[in-house]
C-alpha positions in Angstrom: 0.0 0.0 0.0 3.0 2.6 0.8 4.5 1.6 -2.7 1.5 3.2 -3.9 1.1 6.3 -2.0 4.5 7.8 -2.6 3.8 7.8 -6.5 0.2 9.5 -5.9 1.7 12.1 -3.5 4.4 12.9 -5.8 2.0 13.2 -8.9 -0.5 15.9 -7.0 2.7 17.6 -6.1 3.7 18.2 -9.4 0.2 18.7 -10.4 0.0 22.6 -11.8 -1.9 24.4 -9.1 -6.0 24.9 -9.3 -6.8 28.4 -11.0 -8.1 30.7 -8.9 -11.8 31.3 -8.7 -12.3 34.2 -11.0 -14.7 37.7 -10.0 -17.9 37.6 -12.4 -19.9 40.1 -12.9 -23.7 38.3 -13.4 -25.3 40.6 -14.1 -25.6 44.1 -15.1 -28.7 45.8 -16.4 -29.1 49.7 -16.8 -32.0 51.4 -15.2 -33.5 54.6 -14.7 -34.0 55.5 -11.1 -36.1 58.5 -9.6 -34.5 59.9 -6.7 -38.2 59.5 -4.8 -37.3 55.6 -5.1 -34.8 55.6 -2.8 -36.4 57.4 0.0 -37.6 55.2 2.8 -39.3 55.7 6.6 -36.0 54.5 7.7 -34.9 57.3 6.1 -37.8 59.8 7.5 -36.4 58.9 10.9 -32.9 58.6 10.9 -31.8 61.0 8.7 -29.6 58.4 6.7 -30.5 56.7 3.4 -31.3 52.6 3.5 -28.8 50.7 1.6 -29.4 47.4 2.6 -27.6 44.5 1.0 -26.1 46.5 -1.5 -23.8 49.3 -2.5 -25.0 52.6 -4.0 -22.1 54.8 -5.8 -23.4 57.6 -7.6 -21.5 60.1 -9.9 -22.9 62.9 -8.3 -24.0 61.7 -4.7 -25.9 65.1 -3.8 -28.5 64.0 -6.7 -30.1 60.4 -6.8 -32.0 60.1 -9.8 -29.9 58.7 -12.8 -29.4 56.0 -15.1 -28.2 53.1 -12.8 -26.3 50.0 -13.8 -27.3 47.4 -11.2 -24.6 44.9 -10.9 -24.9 41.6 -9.5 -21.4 40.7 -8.8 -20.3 37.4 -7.5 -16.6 37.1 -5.7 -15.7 33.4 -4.4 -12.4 34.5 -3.4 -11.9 37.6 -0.2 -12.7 40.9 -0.2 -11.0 43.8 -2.7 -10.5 46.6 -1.4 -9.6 49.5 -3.5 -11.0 48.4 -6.4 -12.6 50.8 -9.6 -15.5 50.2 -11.5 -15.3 52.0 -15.0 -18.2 52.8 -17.0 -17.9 53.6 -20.5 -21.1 55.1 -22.1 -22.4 56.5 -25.5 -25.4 58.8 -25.1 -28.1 59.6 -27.5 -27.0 62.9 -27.3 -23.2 62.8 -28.8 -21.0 59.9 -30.4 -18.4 60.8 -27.9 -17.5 57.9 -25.0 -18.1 59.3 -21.6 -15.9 57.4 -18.6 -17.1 57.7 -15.2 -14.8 55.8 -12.1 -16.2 54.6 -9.1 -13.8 53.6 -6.3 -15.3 50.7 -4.0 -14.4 47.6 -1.9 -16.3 44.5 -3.2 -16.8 41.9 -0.3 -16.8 38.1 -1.0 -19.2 36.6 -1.7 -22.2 37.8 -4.2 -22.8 41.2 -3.3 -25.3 44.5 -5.6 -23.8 47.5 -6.8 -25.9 50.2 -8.1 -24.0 52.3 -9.9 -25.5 55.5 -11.0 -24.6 58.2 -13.8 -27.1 61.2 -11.4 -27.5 64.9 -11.5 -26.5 66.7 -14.7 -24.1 63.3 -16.0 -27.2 61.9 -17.6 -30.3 63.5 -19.3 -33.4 62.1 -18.1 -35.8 59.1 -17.6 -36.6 58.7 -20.9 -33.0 58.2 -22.5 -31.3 55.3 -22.8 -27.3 54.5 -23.6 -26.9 53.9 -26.7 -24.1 51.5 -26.2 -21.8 50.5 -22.6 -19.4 48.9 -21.2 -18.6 48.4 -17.2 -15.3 47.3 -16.1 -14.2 46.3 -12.4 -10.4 47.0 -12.0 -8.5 45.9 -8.7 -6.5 47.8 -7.2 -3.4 47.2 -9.1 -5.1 48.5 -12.2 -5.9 45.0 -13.4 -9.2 44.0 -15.2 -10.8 41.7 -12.9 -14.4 41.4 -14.9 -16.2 43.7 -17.5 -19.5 43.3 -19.6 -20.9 45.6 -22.1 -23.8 45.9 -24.4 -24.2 44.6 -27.4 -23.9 48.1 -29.5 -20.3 48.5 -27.8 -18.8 45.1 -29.3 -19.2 47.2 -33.3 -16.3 46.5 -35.7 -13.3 48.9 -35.0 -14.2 49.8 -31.6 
């Protein structure tokens, strides 16, 4: 039996180590948000706004209505602080790219961002992007995970 354990043991360690689980984004779906939604009776009594089991980053964080990009994201391994979302966006309006940044730590597990574009950064209920992409960099500047729409994969992008 020992003549065959020393072979096995020396196999798995040479083995090439296991990947490491990888940060996913889910999810991520753009949607317009009235600053009335967020309001709450916790709110009316404490003075401070309910975030619940999520994250709110906003561009403008002293206006709350915007086009938000709620984004499940799911991270097996521990928590990251210092990390950067980047949102790319092409509005209705102009063909140029916009680029917002949104600093944030991103626990483990599967965790909700709502991300928002608020104030005067985007026009109004009734426009939507006309192509996106969302990025999560760490905090080394690496891209962990991204997803887009489909407008923003276009030949010679």
């Amino acid at each position: 039996m020992r003549s065959l354990l020393a072979p096995l043991a020396l196999l798995l360690a040479s083995a090439p180590p296991l990947p490491a689980a990888e940060v996913q984004l889910k999810r991520v779906w753009p949607e317009w948000c009235s600053a009335d939604s967020f309001q709450s009776l916790y709110e009316y009594h404490t003075g401070r706004e309910l975030t619940g089991k999520r994250t709110l980053l906003r561009s403008r964080p002293e206006n709350r209505g915007g086009l938000y990009f709620m984004t499940r994201v799911e991270n097996p391994g521990a928590a990251l602080p210092g990390a950067t979302f980047v949102i790319r966006v092409i509005s209705p309006e102009s063909t140029d790219t916009r680029v917002f940044t949104f600093p944030a730590s991103v626990p483990a597990g599967s965790w909700l961002f709502q991300i928002g574009l608020t104030g005067l950064d985007w026009a109004g209920a009734r426009v939507q992007p006309v192509a996106w992409e969302l990025e999560l960099h760490a905090a080394d500047g690496r891209i962990l995970a991204e997803a887009h729409s489909f407008l923003w994969e276009k030949p010679g992008r």
